[in-house]
C-alpha positions in Angstrom: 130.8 236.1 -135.3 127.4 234.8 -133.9 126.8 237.4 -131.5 127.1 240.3 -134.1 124.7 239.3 -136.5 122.3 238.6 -133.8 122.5 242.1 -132.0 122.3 243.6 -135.6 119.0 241.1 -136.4 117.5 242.8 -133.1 118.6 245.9 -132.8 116.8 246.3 -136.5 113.8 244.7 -135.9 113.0 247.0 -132.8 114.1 250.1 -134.5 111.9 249.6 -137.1 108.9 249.0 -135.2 109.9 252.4 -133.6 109.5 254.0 -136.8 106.7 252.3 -138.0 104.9 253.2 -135.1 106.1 256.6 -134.9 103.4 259.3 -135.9 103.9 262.6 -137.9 102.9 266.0 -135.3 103.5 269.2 -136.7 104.1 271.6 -134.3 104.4 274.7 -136.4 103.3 277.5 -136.4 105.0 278.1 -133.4 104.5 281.2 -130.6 101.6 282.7 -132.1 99.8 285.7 -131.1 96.4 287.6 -130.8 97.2 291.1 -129.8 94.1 292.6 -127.8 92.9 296.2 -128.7 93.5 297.3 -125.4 95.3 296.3 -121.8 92.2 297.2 -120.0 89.4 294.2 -119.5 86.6 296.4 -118.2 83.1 295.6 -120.3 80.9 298.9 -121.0 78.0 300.0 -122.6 76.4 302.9 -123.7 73.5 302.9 -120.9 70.2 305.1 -121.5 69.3 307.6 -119.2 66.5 306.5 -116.9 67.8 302.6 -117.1 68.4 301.3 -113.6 71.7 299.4 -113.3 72.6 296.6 -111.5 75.4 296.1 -109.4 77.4 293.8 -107.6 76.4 294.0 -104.2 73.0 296.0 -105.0 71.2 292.8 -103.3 71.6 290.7 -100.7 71.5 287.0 -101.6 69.4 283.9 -100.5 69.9 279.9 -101.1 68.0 277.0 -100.9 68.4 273.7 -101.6 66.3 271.2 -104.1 66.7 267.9 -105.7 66.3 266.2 -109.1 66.3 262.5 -110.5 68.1 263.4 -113.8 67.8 260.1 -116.0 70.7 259.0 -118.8 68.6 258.5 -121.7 71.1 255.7 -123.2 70.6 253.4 -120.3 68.1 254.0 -118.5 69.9 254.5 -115.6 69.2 258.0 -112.9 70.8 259.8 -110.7 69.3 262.1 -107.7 71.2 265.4 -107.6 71.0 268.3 -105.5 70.8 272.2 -106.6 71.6 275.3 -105.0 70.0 278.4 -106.2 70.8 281.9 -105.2 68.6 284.8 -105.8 68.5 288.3 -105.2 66.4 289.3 -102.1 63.7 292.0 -102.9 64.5 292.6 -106.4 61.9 293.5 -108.6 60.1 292.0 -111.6 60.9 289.0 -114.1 64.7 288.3 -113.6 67.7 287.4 -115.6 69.3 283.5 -114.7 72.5 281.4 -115.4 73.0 277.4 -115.1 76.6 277.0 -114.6 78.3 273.4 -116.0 80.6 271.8 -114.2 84.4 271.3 -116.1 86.3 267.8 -115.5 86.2 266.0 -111.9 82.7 265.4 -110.0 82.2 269.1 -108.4 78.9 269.7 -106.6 76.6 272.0 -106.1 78.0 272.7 -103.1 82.0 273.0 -103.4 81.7 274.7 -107.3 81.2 278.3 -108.7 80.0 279.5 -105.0 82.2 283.0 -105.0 80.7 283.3 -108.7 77.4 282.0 -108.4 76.9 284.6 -105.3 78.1 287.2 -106.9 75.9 287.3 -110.0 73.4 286.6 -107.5 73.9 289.9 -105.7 73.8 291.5 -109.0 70.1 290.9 -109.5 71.1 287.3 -111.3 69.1 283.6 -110.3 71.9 281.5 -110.2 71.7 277.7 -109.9 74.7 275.2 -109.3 74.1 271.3 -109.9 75.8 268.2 -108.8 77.8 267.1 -111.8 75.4 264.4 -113.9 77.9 261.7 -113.9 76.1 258.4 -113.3 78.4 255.6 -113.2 80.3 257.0 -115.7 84.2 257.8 -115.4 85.9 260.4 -117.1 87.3 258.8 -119.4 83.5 258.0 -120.8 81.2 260.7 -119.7 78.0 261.1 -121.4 77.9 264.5 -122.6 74.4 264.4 -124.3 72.8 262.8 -121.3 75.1 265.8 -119.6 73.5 267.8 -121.7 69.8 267.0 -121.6 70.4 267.5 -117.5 71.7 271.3 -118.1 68.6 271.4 -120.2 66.0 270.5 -117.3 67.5 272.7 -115.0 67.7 275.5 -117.5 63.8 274.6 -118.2 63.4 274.8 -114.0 64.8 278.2 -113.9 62.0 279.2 -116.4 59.3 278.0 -114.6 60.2 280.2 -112.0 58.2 283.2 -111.1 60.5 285.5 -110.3 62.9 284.2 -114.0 62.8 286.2 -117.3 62.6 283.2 -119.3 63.7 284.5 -122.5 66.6 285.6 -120.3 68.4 282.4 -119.4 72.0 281.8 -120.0 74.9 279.7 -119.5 78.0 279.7 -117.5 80.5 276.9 -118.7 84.1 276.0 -118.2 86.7 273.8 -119.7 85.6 270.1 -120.3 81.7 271.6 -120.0 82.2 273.9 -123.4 81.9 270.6 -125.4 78.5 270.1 -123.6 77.4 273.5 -123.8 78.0 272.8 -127.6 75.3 270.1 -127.9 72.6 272.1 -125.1 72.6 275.1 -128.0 71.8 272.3 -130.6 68.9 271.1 -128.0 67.9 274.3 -126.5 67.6 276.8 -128.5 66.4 279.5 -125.9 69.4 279.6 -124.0 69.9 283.3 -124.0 74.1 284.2 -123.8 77.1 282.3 -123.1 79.8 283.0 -120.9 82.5 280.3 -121.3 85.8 280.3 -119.4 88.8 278.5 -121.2 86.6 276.6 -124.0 87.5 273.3 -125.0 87.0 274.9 -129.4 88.3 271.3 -130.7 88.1 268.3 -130.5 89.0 266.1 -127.5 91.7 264.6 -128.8 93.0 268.0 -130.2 92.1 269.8 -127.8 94.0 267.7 -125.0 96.6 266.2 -127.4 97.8 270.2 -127.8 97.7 270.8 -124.3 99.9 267.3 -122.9 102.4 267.9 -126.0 102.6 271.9 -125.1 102.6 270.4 -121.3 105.5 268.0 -121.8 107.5 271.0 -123.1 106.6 272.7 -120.4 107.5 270.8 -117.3 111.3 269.8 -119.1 110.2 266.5 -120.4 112.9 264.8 -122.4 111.9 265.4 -126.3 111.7 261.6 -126.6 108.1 261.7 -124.0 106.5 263.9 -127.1 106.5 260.1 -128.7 104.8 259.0 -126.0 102.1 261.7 -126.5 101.9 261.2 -129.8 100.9 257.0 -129.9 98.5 257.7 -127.0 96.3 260.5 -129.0 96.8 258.5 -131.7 94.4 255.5 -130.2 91.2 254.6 -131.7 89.2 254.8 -128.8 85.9 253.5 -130.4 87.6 249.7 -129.7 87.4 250.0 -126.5 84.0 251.4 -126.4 84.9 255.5 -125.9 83.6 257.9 -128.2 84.1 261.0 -126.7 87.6 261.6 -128.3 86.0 262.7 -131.3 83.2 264.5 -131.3 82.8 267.4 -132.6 82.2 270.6 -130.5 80.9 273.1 -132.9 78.1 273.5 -135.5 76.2 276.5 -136.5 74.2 276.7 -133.0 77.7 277.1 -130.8 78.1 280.6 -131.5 75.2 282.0 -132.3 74.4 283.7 -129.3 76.0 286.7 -127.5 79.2 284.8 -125.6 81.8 285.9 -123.6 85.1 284.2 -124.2 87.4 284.5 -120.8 91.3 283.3 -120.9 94.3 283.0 -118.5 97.2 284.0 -119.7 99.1 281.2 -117.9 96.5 278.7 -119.0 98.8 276.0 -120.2 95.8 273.6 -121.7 93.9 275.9 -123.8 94.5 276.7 -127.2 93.6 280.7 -127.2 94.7 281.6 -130.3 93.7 279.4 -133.1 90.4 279.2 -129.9 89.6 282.6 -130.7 90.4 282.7 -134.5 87.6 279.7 -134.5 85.3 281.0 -132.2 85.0 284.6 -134.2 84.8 282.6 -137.5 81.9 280.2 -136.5 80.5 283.2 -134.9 80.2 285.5 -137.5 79.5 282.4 -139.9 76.4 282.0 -137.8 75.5 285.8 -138.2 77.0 287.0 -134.6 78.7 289.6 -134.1 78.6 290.0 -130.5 81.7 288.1 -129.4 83.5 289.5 -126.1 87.2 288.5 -125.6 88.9 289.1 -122.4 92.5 287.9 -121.2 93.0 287.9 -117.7 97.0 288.2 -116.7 98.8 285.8 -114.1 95.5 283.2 -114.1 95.6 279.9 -115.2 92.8 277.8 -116.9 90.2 278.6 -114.7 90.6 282.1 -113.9 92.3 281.5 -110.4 95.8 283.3 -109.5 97.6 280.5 -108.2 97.4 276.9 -107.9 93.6 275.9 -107.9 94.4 272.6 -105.7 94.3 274.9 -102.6 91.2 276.4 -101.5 90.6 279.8 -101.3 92.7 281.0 -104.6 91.3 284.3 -105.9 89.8 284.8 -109.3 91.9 287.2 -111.7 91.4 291.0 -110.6 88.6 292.6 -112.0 86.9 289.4 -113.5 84.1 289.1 -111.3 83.1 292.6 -112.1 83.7 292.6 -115.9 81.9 289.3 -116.3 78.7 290.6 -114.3 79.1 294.0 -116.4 79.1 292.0 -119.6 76.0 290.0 -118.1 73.9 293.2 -117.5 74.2 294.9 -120.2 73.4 291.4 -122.9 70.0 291.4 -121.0 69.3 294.7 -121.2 70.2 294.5 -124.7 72.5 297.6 -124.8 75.3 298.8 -126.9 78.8 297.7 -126.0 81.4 300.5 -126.4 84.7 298.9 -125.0 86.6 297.2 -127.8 85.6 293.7 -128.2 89.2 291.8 -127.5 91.0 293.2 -124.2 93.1 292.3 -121.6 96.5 290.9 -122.1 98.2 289.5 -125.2 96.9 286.4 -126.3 99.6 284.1 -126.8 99.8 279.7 -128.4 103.0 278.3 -127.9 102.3 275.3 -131.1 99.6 274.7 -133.1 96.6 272.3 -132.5 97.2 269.1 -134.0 94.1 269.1 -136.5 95.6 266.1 -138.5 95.6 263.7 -135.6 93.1 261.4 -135.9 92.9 257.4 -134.2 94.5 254.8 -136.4 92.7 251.4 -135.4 96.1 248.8 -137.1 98.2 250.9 -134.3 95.7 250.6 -131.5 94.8 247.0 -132.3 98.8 246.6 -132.0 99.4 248.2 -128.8 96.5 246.5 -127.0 98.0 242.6 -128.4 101.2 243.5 -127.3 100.7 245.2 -124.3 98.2 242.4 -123.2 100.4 239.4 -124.3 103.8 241.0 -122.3 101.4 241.4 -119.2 100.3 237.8 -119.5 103.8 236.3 -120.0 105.2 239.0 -117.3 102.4 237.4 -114.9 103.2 233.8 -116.3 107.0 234.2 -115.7 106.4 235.6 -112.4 104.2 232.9 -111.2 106.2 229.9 -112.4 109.4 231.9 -110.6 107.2 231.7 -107.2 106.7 228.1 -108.2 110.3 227.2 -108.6 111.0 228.6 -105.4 108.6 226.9 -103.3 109.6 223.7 -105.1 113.2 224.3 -104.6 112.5 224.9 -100.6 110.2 222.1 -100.9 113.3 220.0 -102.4 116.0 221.2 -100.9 114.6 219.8 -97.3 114.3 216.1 -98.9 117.5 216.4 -101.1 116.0 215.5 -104.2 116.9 216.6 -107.8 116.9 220.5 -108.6 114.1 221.9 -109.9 115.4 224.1 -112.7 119.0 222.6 -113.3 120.3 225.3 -115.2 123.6 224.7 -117.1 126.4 227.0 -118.4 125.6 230.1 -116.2 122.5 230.8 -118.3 120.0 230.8 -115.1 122.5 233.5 -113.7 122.4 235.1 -117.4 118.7 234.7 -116.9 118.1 236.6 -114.0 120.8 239.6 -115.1 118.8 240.7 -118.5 115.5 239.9 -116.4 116.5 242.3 -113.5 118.5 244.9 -116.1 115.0 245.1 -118.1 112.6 245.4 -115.6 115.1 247.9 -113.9 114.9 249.7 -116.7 111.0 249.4 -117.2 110.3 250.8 -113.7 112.6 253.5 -115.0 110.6 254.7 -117.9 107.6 254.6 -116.1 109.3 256.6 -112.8 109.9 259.3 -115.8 106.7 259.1 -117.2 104.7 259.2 -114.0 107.2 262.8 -113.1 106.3 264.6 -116.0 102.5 263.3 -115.8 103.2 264.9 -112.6 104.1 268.0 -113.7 101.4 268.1 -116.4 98.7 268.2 -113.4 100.4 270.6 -111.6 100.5 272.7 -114.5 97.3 272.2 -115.1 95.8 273.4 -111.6 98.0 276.5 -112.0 101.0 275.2 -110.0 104.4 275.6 -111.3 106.1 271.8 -111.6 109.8 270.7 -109.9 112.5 271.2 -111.9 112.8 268.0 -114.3 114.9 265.6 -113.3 113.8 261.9 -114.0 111.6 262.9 -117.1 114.8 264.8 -118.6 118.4 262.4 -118.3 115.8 258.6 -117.8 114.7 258.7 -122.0 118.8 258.5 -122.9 119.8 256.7 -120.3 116.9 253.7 -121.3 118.0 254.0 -124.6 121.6 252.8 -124.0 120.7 250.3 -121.7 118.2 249.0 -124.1 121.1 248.7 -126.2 123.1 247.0 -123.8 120.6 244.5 -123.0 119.7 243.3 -126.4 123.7 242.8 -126.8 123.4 240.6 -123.3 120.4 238.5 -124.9 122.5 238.3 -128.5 125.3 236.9 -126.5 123.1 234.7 -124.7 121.8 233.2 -128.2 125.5 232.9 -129.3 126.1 230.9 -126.4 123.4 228.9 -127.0 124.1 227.8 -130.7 127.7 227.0 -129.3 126.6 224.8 -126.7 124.3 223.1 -128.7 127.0 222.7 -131.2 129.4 221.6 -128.8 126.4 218.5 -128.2 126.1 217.8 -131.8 122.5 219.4 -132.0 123.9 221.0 -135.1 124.4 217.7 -136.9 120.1 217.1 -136.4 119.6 218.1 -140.0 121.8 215.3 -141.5 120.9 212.8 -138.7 117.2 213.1 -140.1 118.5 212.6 -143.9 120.4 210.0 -142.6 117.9 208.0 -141.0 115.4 208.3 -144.3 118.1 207.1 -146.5 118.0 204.0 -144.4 120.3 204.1 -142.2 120.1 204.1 -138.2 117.1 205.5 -136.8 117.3 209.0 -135.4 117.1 207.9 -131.9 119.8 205.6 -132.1 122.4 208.4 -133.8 121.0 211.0 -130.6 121.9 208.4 -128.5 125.5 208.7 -129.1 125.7 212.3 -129.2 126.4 214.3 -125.4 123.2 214.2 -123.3 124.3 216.6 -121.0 121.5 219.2 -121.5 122.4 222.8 -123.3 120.1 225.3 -120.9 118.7 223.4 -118.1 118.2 219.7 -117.1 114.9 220.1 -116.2 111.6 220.3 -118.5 110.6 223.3 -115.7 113.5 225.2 -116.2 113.7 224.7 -120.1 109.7 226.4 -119.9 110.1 229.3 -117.5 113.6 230.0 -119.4 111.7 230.3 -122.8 108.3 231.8 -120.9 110.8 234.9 -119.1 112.9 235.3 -122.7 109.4 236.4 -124.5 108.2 238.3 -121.6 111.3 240.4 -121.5 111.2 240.6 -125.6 107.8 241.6 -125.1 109.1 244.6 -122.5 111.3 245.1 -125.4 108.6 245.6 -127.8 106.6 247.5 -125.5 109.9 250.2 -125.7 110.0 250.4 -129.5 106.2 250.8 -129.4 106.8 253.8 -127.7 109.4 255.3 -130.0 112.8 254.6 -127.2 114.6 252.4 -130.5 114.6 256.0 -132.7 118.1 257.4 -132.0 118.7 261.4 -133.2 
């Protein structure tokens, strides 16, 4: 009859933080496609007679080294970085040039775009590869105008040149790099045409809460993960002093300029189709018309056929020579007469989530409680360590125990402790497989078959149920052996003893004194400090949406 009501009291309590905390996604539409005008990706234009062409191959390449202090405006602070230009040997006159950006991770100038960067080179292309401009940032707080103001000065190196066309500079940008390409054409308003492989078109927190949720999905994840995904994109990052999540990557510069949109059709972090749909629309908004789209079958987000952790994958047949095509003729300034849109279907599995957006109340939330269950967990663990070395300690010199629990409950105890932080490596062993997955996915690999991510979401869920019955029959046991000691006369003892008659210490005095959870002060603290740690693990699981039951 105690027990019941307790488990009820609980169970209710965590469910509906689960639901309060739970965040609306919409998903639909779902499977959307672009159809292309036609299978083939090859980029032509109408070329006058008497025009010489250029070629991949036509020249043979040369590379030298040079270095830059690039400073971060915002702090002050710089950073030496090292360039590697390629230019074509013996070719005549003012020449064309592209400064490729570097996507997520900290490439150089030496392990990035080389296979690309050569071969726009032997195509009568200056080419020039940086270091990444990183600082001492991370990635989780880059600083994409400082990034940007460093693409600027190199772009404003290339010009100097002799042997540079200035007025014939462009870009050459993939993934992550797209959102700082967005703020160079805001600064630099010479950049000549874009090529941009995979381009981030939203927001960071769009764009990447689309591509873990489509991810998830992907790799087998247990529908109950998509929670997960949902809280996390869901942060207000500005507390904790990132502001990247939210910028926002377009504005009537972006798209301005002749660009060349390249996709993978196994790209599984890219949204293509509502990309493209914005892309043409800011485009034409801007007065361009001269928007190539080209999907490349079997590659994955950056081009590559196969999993991009291994050296050596391939880029996507025929992209190396449509790109350079597309190249030649924007600087020539000719007529394009293949159909704009080309290569393979172009397909979305969901739609972007445009209506997420941080809530601070939620974020303020998980950082307390996350922080406050770390602290007890640390707390518990440390007085545990203590109680040992104190029961060694006592156990040599026969003295009195050092935790004394009564009734079973320091067995009790250290079930539900063991049972919930079982349970908590649990969760995080299926998290950490489809995370797993995710990257795998995202380098072009295909993941394991799910195992962990899939059956561990259920199987949490009952034993979250099981434990919170443990801990409710724990209580119950509690208010019966307090009753059993007459704790549950205390009320009337105190009326008692202000109506005048015996003091309240001489009426405890006569009730049992054998103690109802331990007979030390110790034991009585790390009982009550490991009870709100484990509540707070508890917590920490409706947080992340395992107390919704469908």
């Amino acid at each position: 009859m105690t027990s019941l009501p307790v488990f009820i009291i609980l169970m209710g309590l965590l469910a509906s933080v689960s639901h309060l905390t739970a965040v609306p996604w919409k998903y639909e539409p779902v499977d959307q496609n672009f159809p292309t005008l036609t299978s083939d990706t090859a980029v032509t234009f109408d070329w006058p007679a008497g025009v010489d062409r250029d070629n991949v191959g036509q020249y043979e390449v040369e590379s030298r080294h040079q270095e830059l202090n690039v400073e971060r405006p915002s702090t002050g602070e710089h950073q030496r970085i090292r360039i590697l230009i390629r230019a074509p040997k013996e070719a005549s006159g003012h020449r064309p040039a592209v400064v490729f950006m570097h996507g997520a991770g900290y490439g150089t100038c030496d392990n990035s775009f080389g296979d690309v960067a050569r071969t726009l080179a032997s195509a009568g292309f200056v080419t020039v590869v940086l270091d990444k401009p990183v600082w001492s940032t991370t990635d989780a707080d880059r600083d994409y105008p400082a990034s940007a103001k460093a693409y600027e000065r190199v772009a404003n190196l290339l010009r100097d040149r002799d042997d540079v066309d200035a007025s014939k500079v462009g870009i050459y940008a993939t993934s992550e790099s797209t959102w700082i390409a967005a703020m160079l054409l805001s600064m630099d308003h010479r950049i000549a045409f874009q090529i941009l492989l995979s381009p981030m078109v939203y927001s960071p927190r769009h764009a990447m809460g689309f591509f873990v949720a489509q991810d998830f999905a992907i790799a087998g994840a247990n529908q109950g993960y998509q929670s997960v995904v949902r809280r996390l994109f869901s942060t207000d990052a500005s507390l904790l002093g990132l502001n990247n999540l939210d910028i926002d990557p377009t504005d009537r510069n972006t798209y301005a300029i002749p660009t060349l949109l390249a996709y993978g059709a196994k790209d599984v972090m890219t949204a293509q189709v509502e990309g493209v749909q914005r892309v043409l629309s800011q485009a034409h908004a801007s007065g361009n018309e001269n928007v190539t789209v080209r999907s490349y079958p079997v590659s994955n987000h950056v081009l590559r056929l196969g999993d991009e952790a291994r050296t050596g994958t391939p880029l996507a047949d025929h992209y190396q020579q449509d790109m350079v095509d597309w190249a030649v003729g924007q600087v020539h300034g000719l007529h394009q007469t293949s159909p704009s849109v080309g290569g393979a279907t172009i397909h979305q599995s969901i739609a972007v989530p445009t209506d997420l957006r941080g809530r601070r109340s939620l974020t303020v939330y998980m950082l307390v409680l996350h922080l406050l269950t770390l602290v007890l967990l640390l707390a518990s663990l440390v007085m545990a360590l203590v109680a040992g070395l104190m029961k060694l300690f006592r156990l040599r010199r026969r003295k009195d125990p050092v935790l004394g629990f009564s009734h079973g409950f320091g067995g009790t105890l250290v079930t539900i402790t063991g049972t919930t932080l079982a349970t908590l490596v649990l969760f995080g062993a299926g998290l950490g497989q489809v995370i797993m997955a995710v990257v795998r996915l995202g380098w072009g690999g295909v993941p394991d078959q799910a195992g962990v991510s899939y059956w561990s979401w259920p199987v949490i869920q009952v034993v979250c149920a099981l434990v919170i019955w443990a801990w409710s029959r724990t209580f119950a046991r509690m208010v019966e052996v307090a009753s059993l000691r007459g704790l549950d006369r205390l009320p009337d003892q105190v009326r008692t003893s202000k109506a005048g008659g015996p003091s309240l210490r001489q009426q405890m005095r006569s009730m049992d004194p054998r103690p109802v959870l331990a007979s030390t002060r110790f034991g009585v603290a790390l009982f009550t400090v490991t009870t709100l740690a484990m509540f707070g693990v508890l917590l920490i699981f409706a947080f992340w949406g395992l107390f919704i039951y469908q």
